[in-house]
C-alpha positions as CSV (number, residue, x, y, z in Angstrom):
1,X,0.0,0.0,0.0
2,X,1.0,4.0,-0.3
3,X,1.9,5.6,2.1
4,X,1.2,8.9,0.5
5,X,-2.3,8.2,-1.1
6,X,-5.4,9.6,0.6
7,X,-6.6,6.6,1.5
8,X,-10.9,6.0,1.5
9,X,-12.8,3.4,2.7
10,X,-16.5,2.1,1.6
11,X,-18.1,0.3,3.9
12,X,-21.4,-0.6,2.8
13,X,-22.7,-4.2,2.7
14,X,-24.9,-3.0,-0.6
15,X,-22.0,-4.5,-3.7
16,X,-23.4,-2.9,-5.8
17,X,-24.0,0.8,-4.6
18,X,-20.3,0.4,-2.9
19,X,-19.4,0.2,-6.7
20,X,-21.3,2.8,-7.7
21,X,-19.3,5.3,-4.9
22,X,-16.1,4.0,-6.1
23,X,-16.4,4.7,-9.5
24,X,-17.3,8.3,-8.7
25,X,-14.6,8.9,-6.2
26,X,-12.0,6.8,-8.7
27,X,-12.3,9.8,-10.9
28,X,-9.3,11.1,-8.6
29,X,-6.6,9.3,-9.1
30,X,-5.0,10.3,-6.0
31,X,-8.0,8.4,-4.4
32,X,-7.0,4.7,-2.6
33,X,-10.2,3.1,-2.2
34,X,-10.9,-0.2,-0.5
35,X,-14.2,-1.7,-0.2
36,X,-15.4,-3.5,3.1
37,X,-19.2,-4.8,3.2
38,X,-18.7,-6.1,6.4
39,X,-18.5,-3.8,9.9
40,X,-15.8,-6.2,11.2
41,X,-13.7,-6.2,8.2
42,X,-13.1,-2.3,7.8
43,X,-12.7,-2.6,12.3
44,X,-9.9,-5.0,11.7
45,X,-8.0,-2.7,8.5
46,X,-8.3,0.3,10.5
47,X,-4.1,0.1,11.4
48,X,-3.8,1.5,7.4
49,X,-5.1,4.9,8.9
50,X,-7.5,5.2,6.1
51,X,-8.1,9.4,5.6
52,X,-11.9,8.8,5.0
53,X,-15.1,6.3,5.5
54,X,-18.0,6.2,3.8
55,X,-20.3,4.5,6.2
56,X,-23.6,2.9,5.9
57,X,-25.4,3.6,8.8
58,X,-27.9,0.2,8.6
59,X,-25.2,-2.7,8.4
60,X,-26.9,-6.7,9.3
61,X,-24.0,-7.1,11.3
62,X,-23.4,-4.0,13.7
63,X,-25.4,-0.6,14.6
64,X,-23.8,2.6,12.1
65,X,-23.2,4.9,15.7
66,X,-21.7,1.5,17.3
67,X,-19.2,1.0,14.0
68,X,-18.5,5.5,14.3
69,X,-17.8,5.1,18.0
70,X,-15.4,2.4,16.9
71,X,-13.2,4.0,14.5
72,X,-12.9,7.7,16.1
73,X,-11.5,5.3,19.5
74,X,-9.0,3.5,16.8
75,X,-8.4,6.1,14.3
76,X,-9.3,9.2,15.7
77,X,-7.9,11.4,12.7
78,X,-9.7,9.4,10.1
79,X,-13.1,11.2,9.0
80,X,-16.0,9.4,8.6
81,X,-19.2,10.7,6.2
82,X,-22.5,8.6,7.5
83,X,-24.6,7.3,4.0
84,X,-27.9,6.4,5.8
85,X,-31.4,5.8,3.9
86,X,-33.3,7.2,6.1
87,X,-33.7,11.0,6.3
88,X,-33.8,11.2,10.3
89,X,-32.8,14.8,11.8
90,X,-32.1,13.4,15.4
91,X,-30.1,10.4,14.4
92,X,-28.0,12.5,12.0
93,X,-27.6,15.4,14.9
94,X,-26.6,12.7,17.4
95,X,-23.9,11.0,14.6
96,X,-22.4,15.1,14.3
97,X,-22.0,15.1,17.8
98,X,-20.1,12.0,17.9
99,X,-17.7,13.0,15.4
100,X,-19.2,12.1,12.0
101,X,-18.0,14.5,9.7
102,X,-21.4,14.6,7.3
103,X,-24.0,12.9,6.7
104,X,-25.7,12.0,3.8
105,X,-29.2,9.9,2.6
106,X,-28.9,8.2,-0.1
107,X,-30.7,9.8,-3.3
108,X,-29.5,9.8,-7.0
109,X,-27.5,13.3,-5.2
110,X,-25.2,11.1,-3.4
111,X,-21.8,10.1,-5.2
112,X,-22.1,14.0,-6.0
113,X,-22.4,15.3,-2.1
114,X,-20.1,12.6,-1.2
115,X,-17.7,13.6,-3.9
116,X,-17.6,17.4,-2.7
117,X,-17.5,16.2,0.8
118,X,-14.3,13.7,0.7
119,X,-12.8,16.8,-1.4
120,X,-13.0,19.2,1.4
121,X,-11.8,16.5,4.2
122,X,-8.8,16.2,1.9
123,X,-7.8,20.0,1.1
124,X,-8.0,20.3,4.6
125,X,-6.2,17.2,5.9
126,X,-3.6,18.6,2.8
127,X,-3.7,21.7,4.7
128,X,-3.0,20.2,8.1
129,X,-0.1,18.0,6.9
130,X,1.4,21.6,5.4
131,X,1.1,23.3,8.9
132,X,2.6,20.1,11.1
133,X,5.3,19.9,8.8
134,X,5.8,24.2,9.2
135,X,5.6,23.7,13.0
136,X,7.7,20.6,12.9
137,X,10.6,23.3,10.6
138,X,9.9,26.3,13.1
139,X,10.0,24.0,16.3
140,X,13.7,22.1,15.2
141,X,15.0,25.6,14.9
142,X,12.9,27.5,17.4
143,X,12.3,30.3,14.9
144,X,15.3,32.0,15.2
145,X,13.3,34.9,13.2
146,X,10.7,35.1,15.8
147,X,14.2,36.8,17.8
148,X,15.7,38.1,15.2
149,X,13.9,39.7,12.2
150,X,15.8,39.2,8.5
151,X,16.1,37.1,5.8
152,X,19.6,39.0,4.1
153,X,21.8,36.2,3.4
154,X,24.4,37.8,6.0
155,X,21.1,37.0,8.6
156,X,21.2,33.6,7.5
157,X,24.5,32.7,7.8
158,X,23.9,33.9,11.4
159,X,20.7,31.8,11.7
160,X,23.1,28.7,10.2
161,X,25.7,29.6,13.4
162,X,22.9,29.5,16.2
163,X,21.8,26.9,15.0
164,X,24.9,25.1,15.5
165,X,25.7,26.2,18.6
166,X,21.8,25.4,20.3
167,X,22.6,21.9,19.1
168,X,25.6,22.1,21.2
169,X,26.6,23.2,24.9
170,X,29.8,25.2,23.7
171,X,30.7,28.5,25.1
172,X,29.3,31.0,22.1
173,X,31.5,34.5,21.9
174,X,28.9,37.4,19.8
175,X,30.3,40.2,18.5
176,X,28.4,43.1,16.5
177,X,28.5,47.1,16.8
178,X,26.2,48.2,19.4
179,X,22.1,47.3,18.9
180,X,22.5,44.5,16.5
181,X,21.0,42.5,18.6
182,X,23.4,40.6,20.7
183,X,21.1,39.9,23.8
184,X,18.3,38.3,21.5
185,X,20.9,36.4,19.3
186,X,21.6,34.7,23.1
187,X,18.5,34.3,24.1
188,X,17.8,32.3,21.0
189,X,20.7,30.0,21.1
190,X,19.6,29.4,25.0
191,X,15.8,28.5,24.3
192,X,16.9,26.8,21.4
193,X,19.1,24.1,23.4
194,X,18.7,21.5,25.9
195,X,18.7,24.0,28.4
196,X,15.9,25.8,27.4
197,X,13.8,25.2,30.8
198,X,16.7,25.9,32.9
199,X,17.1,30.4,33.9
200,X,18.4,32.7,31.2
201,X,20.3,34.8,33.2
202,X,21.4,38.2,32.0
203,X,24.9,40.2,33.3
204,X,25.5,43.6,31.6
205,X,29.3,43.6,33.3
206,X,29.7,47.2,31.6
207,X,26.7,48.3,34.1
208,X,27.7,47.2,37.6
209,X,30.1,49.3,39.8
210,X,33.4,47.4,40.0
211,X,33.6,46.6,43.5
212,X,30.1,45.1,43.4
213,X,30.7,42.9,40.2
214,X,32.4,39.9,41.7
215,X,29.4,39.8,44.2
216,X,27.2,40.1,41.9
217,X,28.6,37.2,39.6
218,X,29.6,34.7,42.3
219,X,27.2,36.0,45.6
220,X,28.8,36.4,49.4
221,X,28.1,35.2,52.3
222,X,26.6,37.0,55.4
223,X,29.5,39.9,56.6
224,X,31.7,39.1,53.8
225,X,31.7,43.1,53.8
226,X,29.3,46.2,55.2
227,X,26.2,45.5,54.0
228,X,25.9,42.5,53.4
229,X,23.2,41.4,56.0
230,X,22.7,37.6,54.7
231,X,23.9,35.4,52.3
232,X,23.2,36.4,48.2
233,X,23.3,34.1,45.3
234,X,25.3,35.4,42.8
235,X,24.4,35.1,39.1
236,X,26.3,32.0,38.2
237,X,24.1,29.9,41.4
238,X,20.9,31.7,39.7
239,X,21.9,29.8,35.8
240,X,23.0,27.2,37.6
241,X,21.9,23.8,34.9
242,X,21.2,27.3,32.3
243,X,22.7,29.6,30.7
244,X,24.5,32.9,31.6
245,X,24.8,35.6,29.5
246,X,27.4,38.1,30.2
247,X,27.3,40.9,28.2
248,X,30.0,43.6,27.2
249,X,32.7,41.1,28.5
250,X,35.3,43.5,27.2
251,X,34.7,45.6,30.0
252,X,35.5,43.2,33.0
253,X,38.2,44.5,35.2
254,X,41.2,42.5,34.7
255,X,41.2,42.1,38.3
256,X,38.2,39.7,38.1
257,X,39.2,38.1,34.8
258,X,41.9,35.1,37.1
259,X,38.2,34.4,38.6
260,X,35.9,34.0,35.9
261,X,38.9,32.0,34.2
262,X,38.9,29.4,37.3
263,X,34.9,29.4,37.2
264,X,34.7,28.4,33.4
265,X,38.0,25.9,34.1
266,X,36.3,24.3,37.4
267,X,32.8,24.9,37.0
268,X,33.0,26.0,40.6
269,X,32.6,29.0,42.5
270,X,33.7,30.8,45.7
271,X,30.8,33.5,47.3
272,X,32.8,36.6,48.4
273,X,34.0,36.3,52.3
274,X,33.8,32.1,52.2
275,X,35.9,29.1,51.8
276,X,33.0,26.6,50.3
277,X,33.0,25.5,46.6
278,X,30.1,25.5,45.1
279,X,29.5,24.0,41.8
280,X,27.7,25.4,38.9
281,X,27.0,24.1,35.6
282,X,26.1,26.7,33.5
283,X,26.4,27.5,29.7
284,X,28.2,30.6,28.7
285,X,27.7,33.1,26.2
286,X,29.2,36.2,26.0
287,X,29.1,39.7,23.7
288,X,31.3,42.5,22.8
289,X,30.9,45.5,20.6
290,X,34.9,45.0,21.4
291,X,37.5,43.2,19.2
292,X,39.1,41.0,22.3
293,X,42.1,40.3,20.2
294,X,42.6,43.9,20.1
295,X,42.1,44.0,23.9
296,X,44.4,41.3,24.4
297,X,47.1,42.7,22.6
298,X,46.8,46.0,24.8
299,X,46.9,44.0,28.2
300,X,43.5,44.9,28.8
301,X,41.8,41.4,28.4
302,X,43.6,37.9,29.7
303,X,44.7,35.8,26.4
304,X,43.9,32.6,28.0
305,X,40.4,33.6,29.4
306,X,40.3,34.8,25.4
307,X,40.6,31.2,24.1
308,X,38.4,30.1,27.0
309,X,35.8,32.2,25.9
310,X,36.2,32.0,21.9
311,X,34.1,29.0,22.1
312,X,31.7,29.5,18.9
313,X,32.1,33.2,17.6
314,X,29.0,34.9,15.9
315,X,29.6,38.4,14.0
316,X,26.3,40.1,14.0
317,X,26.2,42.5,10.9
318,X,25.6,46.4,11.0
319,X,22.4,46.8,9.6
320,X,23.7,49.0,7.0
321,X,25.0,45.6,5.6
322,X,21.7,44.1,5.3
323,X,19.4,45.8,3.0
324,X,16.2,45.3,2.5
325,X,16.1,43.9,6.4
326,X,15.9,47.8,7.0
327,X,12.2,47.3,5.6
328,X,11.0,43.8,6.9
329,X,12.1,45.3,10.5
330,X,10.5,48.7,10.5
331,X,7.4,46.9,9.2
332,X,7.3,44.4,12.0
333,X,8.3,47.8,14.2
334,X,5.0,49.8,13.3
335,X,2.9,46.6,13.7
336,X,4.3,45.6,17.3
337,X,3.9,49.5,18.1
338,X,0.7,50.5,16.8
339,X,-0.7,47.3,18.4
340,X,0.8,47.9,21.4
341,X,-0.5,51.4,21.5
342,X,-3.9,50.8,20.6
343,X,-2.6,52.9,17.2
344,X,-4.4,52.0,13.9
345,X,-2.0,50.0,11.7
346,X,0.1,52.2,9.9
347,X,2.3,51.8,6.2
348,X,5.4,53.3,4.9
349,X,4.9,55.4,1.8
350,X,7.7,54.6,-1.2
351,X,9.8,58.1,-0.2
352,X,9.7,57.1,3.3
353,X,11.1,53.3,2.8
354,X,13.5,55.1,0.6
355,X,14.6,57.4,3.2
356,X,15.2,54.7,5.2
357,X,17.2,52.3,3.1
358,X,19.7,55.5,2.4
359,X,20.5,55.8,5.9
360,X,23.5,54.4,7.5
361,X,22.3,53.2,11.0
362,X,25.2,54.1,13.3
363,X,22.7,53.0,15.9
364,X,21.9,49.7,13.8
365,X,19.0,48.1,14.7
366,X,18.0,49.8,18.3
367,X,17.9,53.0,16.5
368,X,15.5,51.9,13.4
369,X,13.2,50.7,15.9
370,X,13.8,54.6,17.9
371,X,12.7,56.1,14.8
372,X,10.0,53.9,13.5
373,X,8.1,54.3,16.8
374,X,8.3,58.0,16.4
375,X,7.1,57.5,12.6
376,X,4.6,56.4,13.7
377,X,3.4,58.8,16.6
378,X,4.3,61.6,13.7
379,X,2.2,60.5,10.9
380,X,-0.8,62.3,10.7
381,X,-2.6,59.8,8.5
382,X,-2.6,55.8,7.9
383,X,0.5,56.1,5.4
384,X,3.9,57.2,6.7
385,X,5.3,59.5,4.5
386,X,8.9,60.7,4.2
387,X,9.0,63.6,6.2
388,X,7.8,61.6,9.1
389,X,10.8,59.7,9.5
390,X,13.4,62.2,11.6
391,X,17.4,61.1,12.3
392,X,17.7,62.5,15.2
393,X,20.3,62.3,17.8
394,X,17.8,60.9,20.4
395,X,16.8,58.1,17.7
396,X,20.3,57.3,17.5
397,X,20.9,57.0,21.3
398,X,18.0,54.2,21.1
399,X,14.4,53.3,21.8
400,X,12.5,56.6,21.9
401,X,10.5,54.7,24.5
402,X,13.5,53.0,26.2
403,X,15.0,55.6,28.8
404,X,12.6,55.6,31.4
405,X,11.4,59.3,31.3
406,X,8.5,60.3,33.1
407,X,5.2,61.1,31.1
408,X,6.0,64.7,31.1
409,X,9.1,64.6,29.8
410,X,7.8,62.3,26.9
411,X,4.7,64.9,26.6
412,X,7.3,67.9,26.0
413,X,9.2,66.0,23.6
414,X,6.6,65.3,21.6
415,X,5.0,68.5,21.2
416,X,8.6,69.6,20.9
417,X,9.3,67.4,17.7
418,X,5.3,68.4,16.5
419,X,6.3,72.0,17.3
420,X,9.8,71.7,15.3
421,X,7.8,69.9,12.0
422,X,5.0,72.4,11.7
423,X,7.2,75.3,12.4
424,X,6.2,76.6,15.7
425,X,2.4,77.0,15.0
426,X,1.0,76.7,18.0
427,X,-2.9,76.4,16.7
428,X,-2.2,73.8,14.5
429,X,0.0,71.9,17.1
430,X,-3.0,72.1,19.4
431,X,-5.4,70.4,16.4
432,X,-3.1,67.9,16.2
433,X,-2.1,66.7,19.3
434,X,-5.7,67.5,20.6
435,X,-4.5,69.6,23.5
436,X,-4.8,73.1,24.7
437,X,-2.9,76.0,22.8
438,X,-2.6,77.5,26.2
439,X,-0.5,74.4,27.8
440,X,1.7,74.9,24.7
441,X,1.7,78.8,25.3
442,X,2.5,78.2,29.1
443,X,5.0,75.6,28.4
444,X,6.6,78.0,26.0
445,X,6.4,80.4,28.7
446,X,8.1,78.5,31.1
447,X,11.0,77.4,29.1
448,X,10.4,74.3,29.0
449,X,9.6,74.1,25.0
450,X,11.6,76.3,22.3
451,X,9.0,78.2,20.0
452,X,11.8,79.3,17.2
């Protein structure tokens, strides 16, 4: 037998009618149909996982709903369509409850309902095998896209490197200019492995104080310094069976580089003020916007914790370098946002994807995402045009929305930037913002917005 035919069973203890639905249904030639006129004998083929059964409802040997009950408790994927000769409404509602997929009474109509009926159980068992197989794809790579938005061939070779190192527990090195993405490229490789259920923990080394960054790495113990009231886990305990993610390595005083070298060497650690190892299995990955081989050369970074920390290297690309990505992000950008926002969905006009595609990025993609969000607070109407999109220094310090300000600082900028397009009318700013000319006028007043 095929395994790839869509495979139909008639069971109807009438020869000659059974022949009559075949030769209808033959006129597919992707059709494998087997005849049964006998309830037991279709029971005992039902390991073929036939897609489809035609059942007669009044068989001599065993009750039509006894025979359905049968097959959806053996082959619960197989659909069966009922072929009764009687028109009863209850019996056929009672059949659709039990998981009959139609049924039909037998009139000169029949082979033609039946026909239209197997079709749509087959488009639609076609289109189920399509989306198992998609998921089956997007689950073996976890979707790396769902992280990291591009399809430039310089993307894929980075997809083609996390893959490799999810299917692995190697130490993974990322380098890329700042906002290409490292953290998420990290992420993905982490919920991507074996580890995926274990913590994610995240270190920014370049954002802790220096004297609090071994404690914060490897924890202390109770009076290990002033302070320190109780015991803390440090970050290395907290991924312990994970994966830690230590970001700007390049910055870790040299001081603490000996440590982390015996950590990654002995998979053990020392809390600050005790004697106790404690041991820790956890993956590492680390990012620079660095070149460490430039750092090692200067005597800034350790060349053995270097080739400890090589592991897999992953060069993220400025997004200048991946062209039409510049698009496919800014569109996924103004969806997330506008959604997010309660905005109605907004599009980017021709000049205004072409304004973006000449522009160089020095912020990469952090800063695409600054200035698409403001886009789309700009744009007056459903289409983005070009004069919406602003390179401004703020965009290119990062997420417009990313620096924690409070609503009135957000507020000022806004009507600031409004105040800047429509040069400084203060009625029409009003119109559009929908706010009072006077809290522009006294805002003005006060300093705290620039009217020329």
């Amino acid at each position: 037998m095929k395994n790839t035919a869509f495979k139909i069973f008639i069971l109807d203890d009438d020869i000659w009618y059974s022949e009559l639905l075949e030769y209808h249904l033959s006129a597919n030639p992707d059709y494998e149909i087997h005849k049964f006129h006998a309830a037991q004998d279709c029971l005992t083929n039902l390991y073929q996982r036939p897609n489809v059964i035609t059942l007669d409802y009044s068989l001599p040997d065993k009750n039509g709903a006894e025979v359905l009950k049968r097959i959806k408790e053996q082959s619960p994927d197989t659909q069966v369509v009922v072929i009764s000769g009687q028109e009863d409404v209850a019996t056929a509602v009672d059949l659709l409850k039990k998981g009959a997929y139609d049924y039909l009474v037998k009139d000169e109509d029949t082979p033609e309902r039946l026909w239209n009926s197997v079709n749509k159980i087959c488009e639609s068992d076609s289109l189920r095998k399509e989306i198992d197989q998609l998921r089956e794809e997007i689950g073996q790579k976890y979707d790396f896209t769902n992280f990291i938005i591009g399809n430039s061939d310089a993307m894929k070779r980075v997809y083609n490197m996390m893959d490799k190192a999810a299917k692995t527990n190697i130490t993974v090195s990322i380098n890329g200019e700042t906002g290409t993405g490292k953290e998420l490229v990290a992420k993905a490789v982490h919920y991507n492995s074996t580890r995926k259920k274990a913590p994610y923990v995240a270190v920014n080394v370049a954002a802790i104080p220096r004297e609090l960054i071994e404690s914060e790495l490897f924890g202390h113990e109770k009076g290990a310094f002033t302070g320190a009231v109780s015991r803390r886990i440090g970050k290395f305990e907290e991924a312990n069976k994970g994966t830690i993610f230590l970001d700007e390595i390049g910055e870790l005083d040299i001081s603490l580089q000996a440590k982390l070298l015996r950590v990654l060497q002995e998979k053990e650690i020392t809390r600050v003020g005790g004697n106790s190892l404690v041991p820790v299995d956890a993956r590492i990955i680390v990012a620079t916007h660095k070149n460490l081989a430039d750092e090692v050369k200067k005597g800034t970074f350790r060349e053995d914790l270097y080739y400890r920390l090589l592991g897999l290297p992953i060069q993220l690309p400025p997004l200048r370098e991946r062209g039409g990505d510049i698009l496919v992000l800014a569109k996924s950008f103004i969806e997330s946002f506008s959604k997010e926002n309660g905005l109605q969905k907004k599009t980017l006009s021709p000049a205004a994807q072409e304004k973006l595609l000449s522009h160089s990025f020095p912020g990469n993609v952090r800063e695409l995402k600054a200035i698409v969000e403001l886009a789309v607070v700009m744009a007056d109407e459903t289409m983005i045009q070009d004069n919406d999109i602003i390179f401004t220094v703020e965009a290119r310090d990062g997420n417009f929305l990313a620096k924690e300000k409070s609503l009135k600082a957000y507020t000022t900028e806004i009507i600031q930037i409004f105040l800047d397009k429509y040069n400084y009318n203060v009625l029409l700013v009003a119109e559009k913002l929908d706010i009072g000319k006077s809290t522009i006028y006294r805002m003005i007043q006060n300093n705290e917005l620039k009217a020329e």
